[in-house]
FIPAGU-637426 format. One record per atom (N, C-alpha, C): residue in three letters; x, y, z. Coordinates in steps of 0.1 Angstrom, whole numbers, padded with zeros to 4 digits, always signed. Layout:
# residues N
ALAXYZ/...
# end
This chain:
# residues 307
UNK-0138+0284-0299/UNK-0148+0293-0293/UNK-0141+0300-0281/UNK-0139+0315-0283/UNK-0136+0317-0272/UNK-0146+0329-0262/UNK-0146+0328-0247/UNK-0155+0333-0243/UNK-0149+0346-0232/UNK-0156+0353-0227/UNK-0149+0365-0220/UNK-0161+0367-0210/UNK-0161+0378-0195/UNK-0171+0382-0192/UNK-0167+0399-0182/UNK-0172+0401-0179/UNK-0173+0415-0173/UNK-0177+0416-0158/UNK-0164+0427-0150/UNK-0164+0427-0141/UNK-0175+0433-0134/UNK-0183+0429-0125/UNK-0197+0440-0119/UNK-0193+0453-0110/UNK-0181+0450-0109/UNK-0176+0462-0100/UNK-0169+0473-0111/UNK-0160+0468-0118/UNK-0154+0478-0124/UNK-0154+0482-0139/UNK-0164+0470-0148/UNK-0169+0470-0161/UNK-0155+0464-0171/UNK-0145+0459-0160/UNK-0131+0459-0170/UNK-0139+0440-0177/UNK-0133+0441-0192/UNK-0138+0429-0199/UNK-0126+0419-0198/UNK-0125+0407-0194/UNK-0116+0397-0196/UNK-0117+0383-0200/UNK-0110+0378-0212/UNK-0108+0363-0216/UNK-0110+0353-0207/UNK-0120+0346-0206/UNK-0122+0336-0193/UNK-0119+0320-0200/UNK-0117+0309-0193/UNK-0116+0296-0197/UNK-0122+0287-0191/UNK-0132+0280-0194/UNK-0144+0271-0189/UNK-0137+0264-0179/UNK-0132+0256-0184/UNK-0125+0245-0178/UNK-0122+0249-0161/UNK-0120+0264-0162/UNK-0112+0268-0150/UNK-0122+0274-0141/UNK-0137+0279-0146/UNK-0144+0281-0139/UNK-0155+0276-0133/UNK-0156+0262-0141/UNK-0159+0249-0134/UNK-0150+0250-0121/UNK-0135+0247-0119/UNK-0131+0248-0108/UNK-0133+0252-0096/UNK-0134+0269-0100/UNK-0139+0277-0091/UNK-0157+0277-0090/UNK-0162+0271-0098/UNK-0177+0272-0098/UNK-0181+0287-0104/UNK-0176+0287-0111/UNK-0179+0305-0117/UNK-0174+0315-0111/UNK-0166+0313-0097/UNK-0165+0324-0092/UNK-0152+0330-0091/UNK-0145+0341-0097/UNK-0131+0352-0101/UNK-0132+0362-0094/UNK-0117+0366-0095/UNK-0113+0378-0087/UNK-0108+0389-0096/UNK-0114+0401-0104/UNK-0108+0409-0107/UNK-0094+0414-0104/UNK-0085+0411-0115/UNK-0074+0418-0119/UNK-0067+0428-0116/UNK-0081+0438-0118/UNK-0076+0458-0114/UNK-0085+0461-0102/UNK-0095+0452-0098/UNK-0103+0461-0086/UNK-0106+0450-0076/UNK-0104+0442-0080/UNK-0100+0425-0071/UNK-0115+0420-0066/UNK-0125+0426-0072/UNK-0139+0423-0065/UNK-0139+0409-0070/UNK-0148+0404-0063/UNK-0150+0390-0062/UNK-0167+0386-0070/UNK-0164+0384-0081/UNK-0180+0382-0087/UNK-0180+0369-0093/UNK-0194+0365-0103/UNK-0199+0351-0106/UNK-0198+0352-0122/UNK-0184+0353-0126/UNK-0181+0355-0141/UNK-0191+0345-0149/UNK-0200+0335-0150/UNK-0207+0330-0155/UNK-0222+0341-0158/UNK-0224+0351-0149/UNK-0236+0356-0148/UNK-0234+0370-0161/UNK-0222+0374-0165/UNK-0218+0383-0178/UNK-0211+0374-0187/UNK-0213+0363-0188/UNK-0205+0354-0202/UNK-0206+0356-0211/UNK-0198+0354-0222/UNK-0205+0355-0237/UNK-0192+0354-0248/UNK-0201+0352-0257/UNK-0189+0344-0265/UNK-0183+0354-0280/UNK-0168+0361-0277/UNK-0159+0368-0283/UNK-0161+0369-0295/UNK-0166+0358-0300/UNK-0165+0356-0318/UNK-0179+0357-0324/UNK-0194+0361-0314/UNK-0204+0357-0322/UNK-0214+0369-0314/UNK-0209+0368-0301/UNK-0219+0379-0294/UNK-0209+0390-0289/UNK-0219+0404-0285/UNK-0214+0417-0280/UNK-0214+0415-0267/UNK-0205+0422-0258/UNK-0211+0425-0245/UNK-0222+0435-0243/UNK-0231+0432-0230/UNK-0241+0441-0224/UNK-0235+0450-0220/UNK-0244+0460-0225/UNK-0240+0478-0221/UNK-0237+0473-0206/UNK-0226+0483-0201/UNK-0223+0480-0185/UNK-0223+0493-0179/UNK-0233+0489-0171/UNK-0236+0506-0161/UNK-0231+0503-0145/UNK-0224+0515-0142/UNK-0217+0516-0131/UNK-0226+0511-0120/UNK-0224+0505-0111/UNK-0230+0500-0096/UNK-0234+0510-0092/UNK-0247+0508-0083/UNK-0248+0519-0072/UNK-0236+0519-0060/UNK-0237+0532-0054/UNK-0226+0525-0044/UNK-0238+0517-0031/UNK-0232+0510-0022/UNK-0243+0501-0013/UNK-0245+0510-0004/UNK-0260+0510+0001/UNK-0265+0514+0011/UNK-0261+0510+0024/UNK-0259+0519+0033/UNK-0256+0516+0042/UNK-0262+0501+0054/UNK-0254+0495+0060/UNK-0255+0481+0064/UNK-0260+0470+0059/UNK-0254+0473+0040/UNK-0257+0461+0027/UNK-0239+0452+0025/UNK-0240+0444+0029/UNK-0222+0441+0027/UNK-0221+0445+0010/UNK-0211+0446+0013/UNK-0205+0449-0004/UNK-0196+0439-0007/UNK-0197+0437-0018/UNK-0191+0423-0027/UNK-0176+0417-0020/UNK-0170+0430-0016/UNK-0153+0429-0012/UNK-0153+0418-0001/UNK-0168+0422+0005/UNK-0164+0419+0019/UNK-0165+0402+0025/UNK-0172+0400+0011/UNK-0170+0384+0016/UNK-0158+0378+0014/UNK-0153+0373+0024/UNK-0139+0369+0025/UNK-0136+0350+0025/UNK-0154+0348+0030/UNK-0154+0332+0032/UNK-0159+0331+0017/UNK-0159+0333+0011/UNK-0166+0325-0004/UNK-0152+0316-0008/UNK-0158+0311-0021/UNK-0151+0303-0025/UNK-0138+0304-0032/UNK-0125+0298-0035/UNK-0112+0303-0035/UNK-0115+0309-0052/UNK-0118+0323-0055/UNK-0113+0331-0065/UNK-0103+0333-0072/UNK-0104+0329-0088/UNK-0091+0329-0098/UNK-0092+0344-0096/UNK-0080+0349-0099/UNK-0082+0363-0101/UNK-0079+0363-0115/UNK-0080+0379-0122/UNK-0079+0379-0138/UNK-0073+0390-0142/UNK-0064+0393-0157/UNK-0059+0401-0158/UNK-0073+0410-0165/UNK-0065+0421-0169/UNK-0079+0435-0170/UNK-0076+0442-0181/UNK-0085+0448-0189/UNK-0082+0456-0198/UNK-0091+0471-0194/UNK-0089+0479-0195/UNK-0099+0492-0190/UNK-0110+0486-0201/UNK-0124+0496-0189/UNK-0134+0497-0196/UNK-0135+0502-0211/UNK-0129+0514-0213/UNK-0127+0523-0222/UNK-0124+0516-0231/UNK-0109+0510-0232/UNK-0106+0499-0242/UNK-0113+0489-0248/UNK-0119+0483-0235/UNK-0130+0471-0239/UNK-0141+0477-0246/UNK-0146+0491-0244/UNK-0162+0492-0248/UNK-0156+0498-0263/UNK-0141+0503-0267/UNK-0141+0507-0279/UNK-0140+0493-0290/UNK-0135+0484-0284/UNK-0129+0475-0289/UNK-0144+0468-0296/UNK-0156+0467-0285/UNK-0165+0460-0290/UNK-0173+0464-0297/UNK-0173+0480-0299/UNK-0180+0487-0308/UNK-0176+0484-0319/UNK-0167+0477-0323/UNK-0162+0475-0341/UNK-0169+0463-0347/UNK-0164+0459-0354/UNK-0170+0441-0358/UNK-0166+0431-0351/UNK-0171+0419-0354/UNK-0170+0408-0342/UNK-0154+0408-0347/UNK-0149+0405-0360/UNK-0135+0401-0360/UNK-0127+0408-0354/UNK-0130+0425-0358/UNK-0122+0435-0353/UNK-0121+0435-0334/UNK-0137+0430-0331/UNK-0136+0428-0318/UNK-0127+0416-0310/UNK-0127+0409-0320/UNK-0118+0392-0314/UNK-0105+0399-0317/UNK-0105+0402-0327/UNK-0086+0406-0325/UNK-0077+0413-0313/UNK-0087+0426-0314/UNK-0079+0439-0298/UNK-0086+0430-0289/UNK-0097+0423-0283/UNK-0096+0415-0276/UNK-0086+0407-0270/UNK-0078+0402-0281/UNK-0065+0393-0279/UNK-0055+0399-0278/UNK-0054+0409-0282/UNK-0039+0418-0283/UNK-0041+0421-0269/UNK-0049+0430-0263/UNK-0049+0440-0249/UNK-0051+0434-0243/UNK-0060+0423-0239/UNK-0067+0417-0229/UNK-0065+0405-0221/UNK-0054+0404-0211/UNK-0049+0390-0206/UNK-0057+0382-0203/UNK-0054+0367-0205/UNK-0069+0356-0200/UNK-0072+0355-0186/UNK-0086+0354-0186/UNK-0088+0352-0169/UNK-0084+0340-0166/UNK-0077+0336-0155/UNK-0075+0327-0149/UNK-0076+0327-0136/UNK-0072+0315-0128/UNK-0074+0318-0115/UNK-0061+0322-0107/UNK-0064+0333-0100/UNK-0048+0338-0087/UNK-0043+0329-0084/UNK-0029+0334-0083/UNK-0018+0327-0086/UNK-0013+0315-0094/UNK-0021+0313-0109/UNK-0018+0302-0118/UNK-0014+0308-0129/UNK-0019+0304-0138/UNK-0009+0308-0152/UNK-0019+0322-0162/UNK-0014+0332-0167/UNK-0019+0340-0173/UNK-0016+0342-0184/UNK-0027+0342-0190/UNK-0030+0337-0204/UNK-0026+0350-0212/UNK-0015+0351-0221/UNK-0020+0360-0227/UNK-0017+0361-0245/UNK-0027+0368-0253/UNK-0030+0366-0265/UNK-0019+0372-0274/UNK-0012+0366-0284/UNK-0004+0373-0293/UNK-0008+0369-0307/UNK-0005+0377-0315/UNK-0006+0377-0330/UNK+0000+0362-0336/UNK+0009+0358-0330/UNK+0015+0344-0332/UNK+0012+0332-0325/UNK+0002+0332-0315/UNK-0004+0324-0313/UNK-0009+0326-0295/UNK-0011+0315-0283/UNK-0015+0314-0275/UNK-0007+0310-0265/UNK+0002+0319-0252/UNK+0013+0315-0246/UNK+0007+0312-0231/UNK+0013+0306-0222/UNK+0012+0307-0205/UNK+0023+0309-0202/UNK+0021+0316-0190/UNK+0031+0318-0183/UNK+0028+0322-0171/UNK+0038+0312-0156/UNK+0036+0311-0147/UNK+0038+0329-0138/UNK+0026+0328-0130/UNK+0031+0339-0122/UNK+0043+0343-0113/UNK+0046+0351-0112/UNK+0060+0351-0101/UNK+0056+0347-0088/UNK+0047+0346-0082/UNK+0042+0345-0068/UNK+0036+0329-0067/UNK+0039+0318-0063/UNK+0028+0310-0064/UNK+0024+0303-0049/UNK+0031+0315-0038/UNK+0025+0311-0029/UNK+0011+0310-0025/UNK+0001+0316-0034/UNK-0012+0319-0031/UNK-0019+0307-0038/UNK-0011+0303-0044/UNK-0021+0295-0055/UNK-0032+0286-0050/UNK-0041+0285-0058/UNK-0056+0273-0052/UNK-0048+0262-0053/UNK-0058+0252-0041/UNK-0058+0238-0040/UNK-0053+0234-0052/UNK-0061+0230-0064/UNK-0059+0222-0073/UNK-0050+0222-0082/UNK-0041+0236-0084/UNK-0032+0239-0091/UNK-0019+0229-0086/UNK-0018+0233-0073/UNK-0007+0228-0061/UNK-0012+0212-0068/UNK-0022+0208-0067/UNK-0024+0197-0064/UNK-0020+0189-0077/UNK-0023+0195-0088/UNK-0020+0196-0103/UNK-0005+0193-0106/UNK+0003+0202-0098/UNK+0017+0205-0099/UNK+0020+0192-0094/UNK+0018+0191-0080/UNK+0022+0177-0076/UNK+0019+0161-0081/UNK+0012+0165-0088/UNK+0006+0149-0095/UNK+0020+0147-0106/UNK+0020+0159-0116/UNK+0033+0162-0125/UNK+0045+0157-0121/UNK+0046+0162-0107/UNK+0062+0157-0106/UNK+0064+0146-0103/UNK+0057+0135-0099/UNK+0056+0120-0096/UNK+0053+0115-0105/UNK+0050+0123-0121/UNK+0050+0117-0135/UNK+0063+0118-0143/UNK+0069+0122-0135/UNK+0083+0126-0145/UNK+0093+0111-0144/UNK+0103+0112-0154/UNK+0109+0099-0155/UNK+0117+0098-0141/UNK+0125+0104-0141/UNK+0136+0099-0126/UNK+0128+0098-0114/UNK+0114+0104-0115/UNK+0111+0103-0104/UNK+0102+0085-0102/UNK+0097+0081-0115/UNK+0090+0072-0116/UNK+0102+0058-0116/UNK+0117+0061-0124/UNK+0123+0050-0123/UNK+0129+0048-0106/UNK+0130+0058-0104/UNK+0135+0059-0082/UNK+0122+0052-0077/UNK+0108+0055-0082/UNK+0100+0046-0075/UNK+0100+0033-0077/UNK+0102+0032-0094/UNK+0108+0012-0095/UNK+0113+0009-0091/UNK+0130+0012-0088/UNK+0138+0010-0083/UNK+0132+0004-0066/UNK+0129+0010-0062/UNK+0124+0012-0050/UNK+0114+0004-0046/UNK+0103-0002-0055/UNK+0095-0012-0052/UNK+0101-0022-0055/UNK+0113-0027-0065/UNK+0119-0038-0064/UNK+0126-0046-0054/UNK+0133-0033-0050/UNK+0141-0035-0038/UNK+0130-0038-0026/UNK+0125-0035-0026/UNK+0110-0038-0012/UNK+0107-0054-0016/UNK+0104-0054-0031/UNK+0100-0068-0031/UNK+0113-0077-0031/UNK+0126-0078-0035/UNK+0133-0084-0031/UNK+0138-0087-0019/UNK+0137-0075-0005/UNK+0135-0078+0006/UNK+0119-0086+0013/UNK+0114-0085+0004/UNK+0100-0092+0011/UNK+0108-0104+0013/UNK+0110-0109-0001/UNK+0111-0122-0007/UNK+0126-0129+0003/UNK+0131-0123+0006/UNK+0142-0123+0016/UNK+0137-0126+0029/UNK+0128-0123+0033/UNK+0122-0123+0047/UNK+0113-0138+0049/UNK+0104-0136+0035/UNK+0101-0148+0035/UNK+0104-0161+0035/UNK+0118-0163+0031/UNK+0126-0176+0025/UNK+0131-0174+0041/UNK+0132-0166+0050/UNK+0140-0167+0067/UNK+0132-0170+0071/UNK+0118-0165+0070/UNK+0111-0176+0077/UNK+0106-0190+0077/UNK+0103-0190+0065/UNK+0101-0205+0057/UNK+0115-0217+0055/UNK+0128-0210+0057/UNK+0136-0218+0057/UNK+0135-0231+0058/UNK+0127-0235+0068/UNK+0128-0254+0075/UNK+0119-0261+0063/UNK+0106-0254+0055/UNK+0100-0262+0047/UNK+0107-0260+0034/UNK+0113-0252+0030/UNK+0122-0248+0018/UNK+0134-0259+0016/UNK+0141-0261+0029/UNK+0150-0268+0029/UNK+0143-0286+0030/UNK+0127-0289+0035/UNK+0129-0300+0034/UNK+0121-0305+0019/UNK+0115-0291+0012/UNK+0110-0297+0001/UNK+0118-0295-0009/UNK+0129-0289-0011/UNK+0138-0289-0023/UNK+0154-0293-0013/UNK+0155-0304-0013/UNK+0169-0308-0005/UNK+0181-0299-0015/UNK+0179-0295-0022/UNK+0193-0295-0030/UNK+0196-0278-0028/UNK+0183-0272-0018/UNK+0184-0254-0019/UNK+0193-0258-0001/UNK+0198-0266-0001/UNK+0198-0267+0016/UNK+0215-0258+0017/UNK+0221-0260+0007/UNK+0235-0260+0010/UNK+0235-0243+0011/UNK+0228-0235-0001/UNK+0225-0220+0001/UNK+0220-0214+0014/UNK+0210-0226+0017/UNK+0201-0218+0033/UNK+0213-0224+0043/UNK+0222-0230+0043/UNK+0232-0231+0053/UNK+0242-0221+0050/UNK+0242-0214+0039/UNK+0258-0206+0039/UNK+0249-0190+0044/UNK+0238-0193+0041/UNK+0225-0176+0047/UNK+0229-0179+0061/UNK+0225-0191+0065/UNK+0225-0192+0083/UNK+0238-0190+0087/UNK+0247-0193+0081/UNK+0263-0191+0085/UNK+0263-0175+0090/UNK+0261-0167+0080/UNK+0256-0154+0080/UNK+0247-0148+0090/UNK+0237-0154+0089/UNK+0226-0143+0092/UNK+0222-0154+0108/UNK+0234-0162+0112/UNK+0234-0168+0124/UNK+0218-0175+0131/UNK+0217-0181+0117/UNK+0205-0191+0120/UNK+0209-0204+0117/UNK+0198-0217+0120/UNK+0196-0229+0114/UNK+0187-0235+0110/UNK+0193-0247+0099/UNK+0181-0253+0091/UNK+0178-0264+0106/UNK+0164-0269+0107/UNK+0163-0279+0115/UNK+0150-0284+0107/UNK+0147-0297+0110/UNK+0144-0305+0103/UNK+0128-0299+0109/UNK+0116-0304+0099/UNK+0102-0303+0103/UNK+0096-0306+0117/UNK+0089-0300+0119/UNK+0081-0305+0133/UNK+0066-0306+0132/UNK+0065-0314+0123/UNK+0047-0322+0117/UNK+0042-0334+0130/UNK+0040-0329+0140/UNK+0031-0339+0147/UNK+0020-0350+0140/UNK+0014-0337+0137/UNK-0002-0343+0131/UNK+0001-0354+0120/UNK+0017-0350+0114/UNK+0016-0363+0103/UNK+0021-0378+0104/UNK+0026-0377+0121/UNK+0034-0391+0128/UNK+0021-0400+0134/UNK+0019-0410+0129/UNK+0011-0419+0134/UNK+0019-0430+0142/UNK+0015-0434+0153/UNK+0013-0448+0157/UNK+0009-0462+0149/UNK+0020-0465+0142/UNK+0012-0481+0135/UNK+0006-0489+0144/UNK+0017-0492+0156/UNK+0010-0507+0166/UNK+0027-0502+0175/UNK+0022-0511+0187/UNK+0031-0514+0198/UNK+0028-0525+0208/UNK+0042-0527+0214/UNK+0042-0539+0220/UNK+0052-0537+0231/UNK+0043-0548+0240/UNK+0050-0546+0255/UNK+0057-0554+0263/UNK+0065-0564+0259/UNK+0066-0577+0264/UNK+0078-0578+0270/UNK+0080-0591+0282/UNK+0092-0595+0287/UNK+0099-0598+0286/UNK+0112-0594+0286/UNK+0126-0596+0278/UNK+0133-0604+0280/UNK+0137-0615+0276/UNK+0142-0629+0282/UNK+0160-0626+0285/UNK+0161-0615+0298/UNK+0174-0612+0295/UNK+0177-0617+0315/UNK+0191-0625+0317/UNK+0197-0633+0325/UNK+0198-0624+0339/UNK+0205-0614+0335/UNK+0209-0602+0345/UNK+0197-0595+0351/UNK+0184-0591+0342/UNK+0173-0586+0346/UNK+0163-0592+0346/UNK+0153-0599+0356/UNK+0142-0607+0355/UNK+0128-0605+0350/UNK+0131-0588+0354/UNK+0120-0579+0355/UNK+0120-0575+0342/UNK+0134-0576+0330/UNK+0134-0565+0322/UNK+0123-0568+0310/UNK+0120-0553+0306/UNK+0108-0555+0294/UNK+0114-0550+0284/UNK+0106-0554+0271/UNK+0107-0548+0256/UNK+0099-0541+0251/UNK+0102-0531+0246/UNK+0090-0522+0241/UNK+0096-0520+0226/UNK+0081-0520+0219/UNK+0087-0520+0206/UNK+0076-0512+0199/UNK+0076-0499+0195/UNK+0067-0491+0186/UNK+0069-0489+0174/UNK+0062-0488+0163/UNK+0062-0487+0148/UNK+0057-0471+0147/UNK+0063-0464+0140/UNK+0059-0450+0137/UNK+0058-0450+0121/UNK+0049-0440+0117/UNK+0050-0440+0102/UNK+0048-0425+0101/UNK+0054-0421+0087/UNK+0050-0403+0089/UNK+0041-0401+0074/UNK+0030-0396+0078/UNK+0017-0401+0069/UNK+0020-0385+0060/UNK+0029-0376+0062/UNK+0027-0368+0052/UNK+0030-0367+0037/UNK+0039-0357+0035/UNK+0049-0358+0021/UNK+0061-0353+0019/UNK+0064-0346+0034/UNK+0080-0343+0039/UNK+0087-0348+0047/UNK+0099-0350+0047/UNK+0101-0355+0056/UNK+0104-0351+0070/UNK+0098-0355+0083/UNK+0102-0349+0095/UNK+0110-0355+0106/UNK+0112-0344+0113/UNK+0123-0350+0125/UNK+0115-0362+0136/UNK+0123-0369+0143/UNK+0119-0381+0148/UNK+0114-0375+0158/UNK+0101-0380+0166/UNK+0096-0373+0176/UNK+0100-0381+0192/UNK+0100-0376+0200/UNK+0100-0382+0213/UNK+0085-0390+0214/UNK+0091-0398+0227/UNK+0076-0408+0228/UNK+0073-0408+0244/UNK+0064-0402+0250/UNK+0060-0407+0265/UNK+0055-0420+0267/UNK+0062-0428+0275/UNK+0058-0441+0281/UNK+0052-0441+0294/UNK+0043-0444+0296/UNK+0037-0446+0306/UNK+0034-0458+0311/UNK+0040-0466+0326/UNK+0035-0477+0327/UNK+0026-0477+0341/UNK+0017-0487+0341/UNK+0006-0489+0346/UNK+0004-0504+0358/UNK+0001-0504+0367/UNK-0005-0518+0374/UNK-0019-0524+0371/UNK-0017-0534+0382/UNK-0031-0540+0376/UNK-0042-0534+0379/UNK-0040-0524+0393/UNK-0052-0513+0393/UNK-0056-0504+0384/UNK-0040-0499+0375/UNK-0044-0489+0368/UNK-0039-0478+0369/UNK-0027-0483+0381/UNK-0024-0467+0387/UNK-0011-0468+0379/UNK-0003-0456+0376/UNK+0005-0454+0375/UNK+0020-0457+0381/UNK+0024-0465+0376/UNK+0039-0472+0380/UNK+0052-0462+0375/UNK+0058-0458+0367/UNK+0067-0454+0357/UNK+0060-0441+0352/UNK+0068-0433+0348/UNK+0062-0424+0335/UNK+0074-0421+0327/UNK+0081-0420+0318/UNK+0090-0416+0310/UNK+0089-0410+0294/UNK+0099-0399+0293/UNK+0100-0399+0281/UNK+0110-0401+0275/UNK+0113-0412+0260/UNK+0120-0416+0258/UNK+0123-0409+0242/UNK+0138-0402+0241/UNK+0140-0391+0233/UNK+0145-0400+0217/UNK+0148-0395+0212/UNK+0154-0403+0199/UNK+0166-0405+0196/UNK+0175-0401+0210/UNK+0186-0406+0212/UNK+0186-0418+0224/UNK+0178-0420+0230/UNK+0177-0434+0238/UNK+0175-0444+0228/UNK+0175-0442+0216/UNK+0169-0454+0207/UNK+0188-0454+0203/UNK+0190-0468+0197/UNK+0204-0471+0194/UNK+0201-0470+0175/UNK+0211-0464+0168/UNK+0207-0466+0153/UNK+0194-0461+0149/UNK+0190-0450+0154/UNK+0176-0443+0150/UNK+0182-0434+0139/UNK+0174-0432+0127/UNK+0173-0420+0118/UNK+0173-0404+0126/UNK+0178-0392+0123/UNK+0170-0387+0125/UNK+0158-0379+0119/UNK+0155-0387+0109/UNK+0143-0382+0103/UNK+0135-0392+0096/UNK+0124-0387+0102/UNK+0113-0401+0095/UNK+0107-0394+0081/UNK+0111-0403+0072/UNK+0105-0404+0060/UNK+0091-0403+0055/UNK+0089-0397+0043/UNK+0072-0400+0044/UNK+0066-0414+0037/UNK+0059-0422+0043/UNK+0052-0431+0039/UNK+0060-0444+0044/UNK+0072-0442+0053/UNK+0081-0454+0058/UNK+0075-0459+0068/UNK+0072-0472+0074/UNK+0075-0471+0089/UNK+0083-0476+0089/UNK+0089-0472+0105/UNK+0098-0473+0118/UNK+0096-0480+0125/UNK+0106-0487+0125/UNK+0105-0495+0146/UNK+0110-0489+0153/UNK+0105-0485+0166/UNK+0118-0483+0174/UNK+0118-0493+0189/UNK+0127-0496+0193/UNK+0130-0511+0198/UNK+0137-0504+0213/UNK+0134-0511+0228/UNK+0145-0504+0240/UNK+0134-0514+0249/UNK+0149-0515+0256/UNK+0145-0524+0265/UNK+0145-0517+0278/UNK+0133-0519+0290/UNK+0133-0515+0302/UNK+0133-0525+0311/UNK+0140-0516+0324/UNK+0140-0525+0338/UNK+0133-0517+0346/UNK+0121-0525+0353/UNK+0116-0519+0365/UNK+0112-0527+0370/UNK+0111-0521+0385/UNK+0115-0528+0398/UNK+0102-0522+0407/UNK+0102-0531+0415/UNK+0093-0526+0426/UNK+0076-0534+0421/UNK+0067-0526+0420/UNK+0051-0529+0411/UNK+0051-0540+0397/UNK+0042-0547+0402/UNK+0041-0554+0387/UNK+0037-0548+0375/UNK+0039-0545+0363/UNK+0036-0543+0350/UNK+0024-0548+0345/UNK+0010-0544+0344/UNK+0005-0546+0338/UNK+0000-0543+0323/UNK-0002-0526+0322/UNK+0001-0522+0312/UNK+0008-0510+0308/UNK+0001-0503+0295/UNK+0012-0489+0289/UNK+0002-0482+0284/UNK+0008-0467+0286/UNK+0001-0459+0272/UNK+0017-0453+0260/UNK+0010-0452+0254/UNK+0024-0448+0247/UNK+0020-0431+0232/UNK+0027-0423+0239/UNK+0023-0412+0228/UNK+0033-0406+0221/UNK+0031-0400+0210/UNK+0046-0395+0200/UNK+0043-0377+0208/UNK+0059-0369+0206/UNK+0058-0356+0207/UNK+0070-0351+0203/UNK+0066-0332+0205/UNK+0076-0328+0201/UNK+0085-0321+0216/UNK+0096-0322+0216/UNK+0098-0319+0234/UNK+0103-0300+0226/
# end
């Protein structure tokens, strides 16, 4: 089906295309006299109906805008043109004879600056305008969708999101390093030749929350040289499922008031033969003998940390 309609200003008849006047909402820019009208309001269909007799405009009364003059309306396809004269002889014949010189003379309406239609005996061609600086929104917008569909442009963007995700995944493993390295021991030797590199280190977990206290004990040390000296002896267990670094322990010792005697922190190299890493589900002893002088010893507090 094809459809056509007629300019109000200058009666020239042109091939229009639905699709495109949806766009513009019906509204074209003549070809030969560039007036701006509502091509939906003269439509009609090439193969089945005639055009309405077309009588010249009045010219406008004075302080009536005239059609030209709206300049804010909406963005206008312009159209190619066939004279009146041509058009009104053409439609005076039969509908066929009218579809044919229809198609031979009469370029398709389209909208300014996009593609112009025009009709051959061999079939239905486009071709771009020479100008497409003017072109509407959607054409531009049309064009641009195209070129982000094309192949090199779509494999440059895989390319490109791979590489992004292989750098994610790169970023991720630097940060996560310490749990990486303590849940698969055997990736440790790779994340040490990265850190050689990229001038970091693996260091062992720092899971507080999963170091418990089994029990502890505070007693006098039956040693010759020190009268005073004590034994301290704490059991650690590491309640998680990795394994983590040994934590330090504050010792706090106490009188019979309650006041504070001592305070110390005792690191995991004051311990003699310490791991440094507590296993999960092991406990630990750790064993050290103190001397103090001065206050009597009543009691202790004793807490794990990380220094």
């Amino acid at each position: 089906m094809s459809f056509a309609t007629r300019c109000t200003s200058c009666g020239t008849i042109f091939r229009v295309v639905l699709d495109q006047l949806k766009v513009s909402e019906g509204w074209v820019r003549c070809g030969r006299c560039h007036a701006v009208f509502d091509a939906e309001q003269g439509l009609f269909d090439l193969e089945h109906d005639a055009p309405a007799a077309w009588e010249e405009p009045a010219a406008p009364l004075a302080g009536q805008p005239d059609a030209n003059d709206f300049e804010a309306s909406p963005p206008a396809p312009e159209v190619g043109y066939q004279t009146p004269e041509d058009s009104t002889d053409s439609f005076a014949a039969s509908p066929s004879a009218e579809s044919a010189r229809e198609g031979d003379d009469a370029p398709a309406a389209e909208p300014e600056g996009t593609l112009v239609e025009r009709a051959q005996t061999d079939g239905t061609r486009f071709e771009p305008m020479a100008d497409s600086a003017h072109a509407p929104g959607f054409v531009l917008q049309s064009d641009r969708d195209q070129r982000w569909q094309r192949t090199p442009v779509r494999l440059a963007l895989g390319l490109l999101a791979l590489l992004m995700l292989l750098g994610l995944i790169a970023q991720a493993a630097h940060h996560f390093r310490h749990q990486i390295a303590a849940q698969w021991p055997a990736s440790q030797s790779i994340l040490k030749r990265y850190c050689a590199v990229a001038g970091c280190r693996i260091d062992p977990l720092h899971r507080i929350e999963s170091v418990r206290i089994e029990n502890s004990a505070l007693s006098a040390a039956e040693r010759a040289d020190a009268p005073d000296a004590l034994k301290l002896v704490v059991t650690l267990q590491n309640r998680g499922l990795l394994p983590v670094a040994m934590p330090a322990l504050d010792l706090s010792l106490t009188d019979t008031h309650g006041e504070v005697v001592s305070r110390r922190a005792l690191l995991p190299t004051d311990f003699e033969g310490l791991a440094p890493l507590l296993q999960p589900g092991v406990e630990t002893p750790l064993r050290l003998s103190l001397a103090v002088t001065g206050s009597k010893v009543s009691g202790y507090t004793v807490e794990v940390f990380y220094p």
